[in-house]
C-alpha positions as YAML, in Angstrom:
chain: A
units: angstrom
residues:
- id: 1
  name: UNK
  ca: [45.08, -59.39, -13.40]
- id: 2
  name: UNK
  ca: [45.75, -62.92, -14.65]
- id: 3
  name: UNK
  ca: [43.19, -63.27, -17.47]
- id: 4
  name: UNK
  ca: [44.03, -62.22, -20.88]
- id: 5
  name: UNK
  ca: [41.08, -59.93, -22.48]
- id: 6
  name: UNK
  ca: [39.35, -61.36, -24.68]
- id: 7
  name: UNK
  ca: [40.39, -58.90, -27.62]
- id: 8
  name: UNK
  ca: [43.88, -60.60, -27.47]
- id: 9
  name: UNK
  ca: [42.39, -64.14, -27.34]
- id: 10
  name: UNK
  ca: [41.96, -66.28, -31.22]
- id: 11
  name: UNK
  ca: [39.17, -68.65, -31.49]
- id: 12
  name: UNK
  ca: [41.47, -70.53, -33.86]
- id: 13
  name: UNK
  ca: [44.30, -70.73, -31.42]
- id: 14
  name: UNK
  ca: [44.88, -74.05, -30.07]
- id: 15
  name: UNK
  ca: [46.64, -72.38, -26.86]
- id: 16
  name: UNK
  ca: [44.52, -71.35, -24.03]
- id: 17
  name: UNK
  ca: [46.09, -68.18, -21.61]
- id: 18
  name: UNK
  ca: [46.78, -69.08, -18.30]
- id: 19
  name: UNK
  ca: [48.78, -66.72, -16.21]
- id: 20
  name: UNK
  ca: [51.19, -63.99, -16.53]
- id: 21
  name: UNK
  ca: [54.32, -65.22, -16.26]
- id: 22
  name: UNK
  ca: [55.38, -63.12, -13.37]
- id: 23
  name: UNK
  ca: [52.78, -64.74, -11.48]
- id: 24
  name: UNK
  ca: [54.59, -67.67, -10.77]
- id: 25
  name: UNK
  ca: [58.27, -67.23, -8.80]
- id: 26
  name: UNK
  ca: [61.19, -69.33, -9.96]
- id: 27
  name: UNK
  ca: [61.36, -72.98, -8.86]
- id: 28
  name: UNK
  ca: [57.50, -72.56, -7.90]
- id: 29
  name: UNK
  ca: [54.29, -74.02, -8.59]
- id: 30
  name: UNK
  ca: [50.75, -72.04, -8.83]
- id: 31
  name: UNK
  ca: [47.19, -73.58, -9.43]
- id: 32
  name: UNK
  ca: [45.22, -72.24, -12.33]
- id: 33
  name: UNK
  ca: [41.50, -72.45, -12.47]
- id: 34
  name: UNK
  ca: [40.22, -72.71, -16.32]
- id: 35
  name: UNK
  ca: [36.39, -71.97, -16.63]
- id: 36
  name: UNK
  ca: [34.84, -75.49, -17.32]
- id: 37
  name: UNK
  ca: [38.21, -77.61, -16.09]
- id: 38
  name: UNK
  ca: [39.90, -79.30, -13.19]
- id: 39
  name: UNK
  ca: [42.27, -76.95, -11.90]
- id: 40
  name: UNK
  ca: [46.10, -76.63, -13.13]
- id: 41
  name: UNK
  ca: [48.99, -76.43, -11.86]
- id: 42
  name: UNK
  ca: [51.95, -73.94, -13.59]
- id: 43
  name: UNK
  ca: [55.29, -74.56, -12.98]
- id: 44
  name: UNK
  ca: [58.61, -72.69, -13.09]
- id: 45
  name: UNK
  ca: [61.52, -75.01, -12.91]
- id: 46
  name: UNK
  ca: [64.55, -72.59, -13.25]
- id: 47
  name: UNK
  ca: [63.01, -70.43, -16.22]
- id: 48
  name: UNK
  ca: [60.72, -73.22, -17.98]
- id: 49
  name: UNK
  ca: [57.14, -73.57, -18.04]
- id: 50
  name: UNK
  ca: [55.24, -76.54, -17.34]
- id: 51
  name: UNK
  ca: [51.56, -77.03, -17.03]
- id: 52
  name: UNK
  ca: [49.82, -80.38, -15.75]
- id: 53
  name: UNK
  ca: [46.22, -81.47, -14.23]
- id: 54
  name: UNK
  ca: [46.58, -80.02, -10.50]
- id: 55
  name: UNK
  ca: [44.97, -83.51, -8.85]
- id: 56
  name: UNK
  ca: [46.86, -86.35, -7.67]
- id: 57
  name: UNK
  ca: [46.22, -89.33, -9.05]
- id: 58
  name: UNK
  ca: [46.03, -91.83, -6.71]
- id: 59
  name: UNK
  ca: [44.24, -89.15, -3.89]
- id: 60
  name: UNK
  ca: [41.82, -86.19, -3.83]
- id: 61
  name: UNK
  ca: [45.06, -83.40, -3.36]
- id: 62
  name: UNK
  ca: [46.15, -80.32, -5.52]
- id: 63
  name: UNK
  ca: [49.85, -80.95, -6.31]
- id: 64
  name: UNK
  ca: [50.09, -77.18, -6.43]
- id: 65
  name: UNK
  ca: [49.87, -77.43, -2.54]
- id: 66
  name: UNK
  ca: [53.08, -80.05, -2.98]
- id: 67
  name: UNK
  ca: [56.33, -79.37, -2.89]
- id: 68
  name: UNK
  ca: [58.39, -78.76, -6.36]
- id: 69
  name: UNK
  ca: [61.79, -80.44, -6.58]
- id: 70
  name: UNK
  ca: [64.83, -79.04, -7.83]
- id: 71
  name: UNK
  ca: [64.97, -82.51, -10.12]
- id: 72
  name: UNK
  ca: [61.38, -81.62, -11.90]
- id: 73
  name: UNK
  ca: [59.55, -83.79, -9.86]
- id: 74
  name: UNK
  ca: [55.94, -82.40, -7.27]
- id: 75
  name: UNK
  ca: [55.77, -84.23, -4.72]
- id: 76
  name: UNK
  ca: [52.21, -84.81, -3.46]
- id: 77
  name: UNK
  ca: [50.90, -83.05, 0.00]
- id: 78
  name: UNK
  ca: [48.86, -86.30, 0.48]
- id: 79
  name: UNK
  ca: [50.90, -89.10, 0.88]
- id: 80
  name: UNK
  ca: [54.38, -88.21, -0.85]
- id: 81
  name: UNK
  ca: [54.25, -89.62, -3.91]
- id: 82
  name: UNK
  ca: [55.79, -87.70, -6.52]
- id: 83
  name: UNK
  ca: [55.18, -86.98, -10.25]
- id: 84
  name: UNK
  ca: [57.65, -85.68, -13.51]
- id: 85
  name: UNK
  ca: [56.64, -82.37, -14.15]
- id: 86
  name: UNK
  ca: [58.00, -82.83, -17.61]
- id: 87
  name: UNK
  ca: [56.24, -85.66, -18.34]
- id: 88
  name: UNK
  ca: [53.63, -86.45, -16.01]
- id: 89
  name: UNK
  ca: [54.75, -89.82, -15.34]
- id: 90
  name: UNK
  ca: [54.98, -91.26, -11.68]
- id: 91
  name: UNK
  ca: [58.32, -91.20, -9.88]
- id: 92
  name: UNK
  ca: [57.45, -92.34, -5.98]
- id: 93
  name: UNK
  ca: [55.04, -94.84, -4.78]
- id: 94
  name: UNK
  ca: [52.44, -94.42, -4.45]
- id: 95
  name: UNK
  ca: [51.75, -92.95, -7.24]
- id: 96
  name: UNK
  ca: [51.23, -94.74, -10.01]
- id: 97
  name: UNK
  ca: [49.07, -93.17, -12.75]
- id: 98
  name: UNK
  ca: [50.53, -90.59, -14.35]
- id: 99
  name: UNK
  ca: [49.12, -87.26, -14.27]
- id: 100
  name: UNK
  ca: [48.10, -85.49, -17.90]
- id: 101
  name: UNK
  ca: [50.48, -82.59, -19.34]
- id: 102
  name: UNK
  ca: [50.19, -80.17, -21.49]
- id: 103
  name: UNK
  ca: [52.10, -78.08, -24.17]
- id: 104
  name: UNK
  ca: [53.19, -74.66, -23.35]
- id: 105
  name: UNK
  ca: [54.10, -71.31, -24.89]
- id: 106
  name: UNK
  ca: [55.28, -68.21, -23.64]
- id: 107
  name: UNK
  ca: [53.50, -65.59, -25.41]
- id: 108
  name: UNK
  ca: [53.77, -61.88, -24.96]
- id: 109
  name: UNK
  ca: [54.30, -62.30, -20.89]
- id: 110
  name: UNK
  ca: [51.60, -65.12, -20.79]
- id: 111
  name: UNK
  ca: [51.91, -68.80, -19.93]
- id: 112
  name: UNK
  ca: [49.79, -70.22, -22.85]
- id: 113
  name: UNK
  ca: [48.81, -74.17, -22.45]
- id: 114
  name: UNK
  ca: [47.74, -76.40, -25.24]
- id: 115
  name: UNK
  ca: [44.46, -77.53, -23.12]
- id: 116
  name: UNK
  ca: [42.23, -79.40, -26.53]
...
């Protein structure tokens, strides 16, 4: 089960559960669909967490169907462009927007993003 019950969940909290944490193998990516959201895509590059928006930005393709680089870049299934996990920005043409990230926490065997 990858949705944290509500019980657990604070209306204050800033962080929004994603995923357990065992959900997503080492040096792999994983989309995450949020109720109200464009998908996301969770990363786990060698033991950190890293969440961004899961749609290319220069074509219609989920960069959790790319391919995750040991250097912390995606690259994109569409045309091969390639993004910084880390930071979103754009590392291969032709990509040239960056994508949006967010901040993450590891709570309690959760991947937590910072999603507002």
């Amino acid at each position: 089960m990858n949705t944290l019950p509500k019980s657990e969940r604070s209306e204050a909290d800033a962080f929004s559960p994603l995923i357990v944490v065992s959900a997503v193998d080492p040096d792999c990516v994983v989309q995450v669909n949020v109720p109200g959201r464009e998908p996301l895509a969770v990363y786990n590059l060698d033991g950190e967490y890293f969440v961004t928006a899961d749609t290319c930005t220069h074509g219609e393709a989920s960069l959790s169907d790319g391919e995750l680089l040991s250097d912390g870049t995606i690259e994109c299934p569409f045309h091969g462009g390639s993004f910084d996990v880390r930071s979103g920005r754009p590392c291969k043409y032709p990509c040239s927007i960056a994508i949006a990230t967010y901040e993450v926490e590891i709570r309690d065997g959760w991947v937590f993003a910072a999603l507002d």
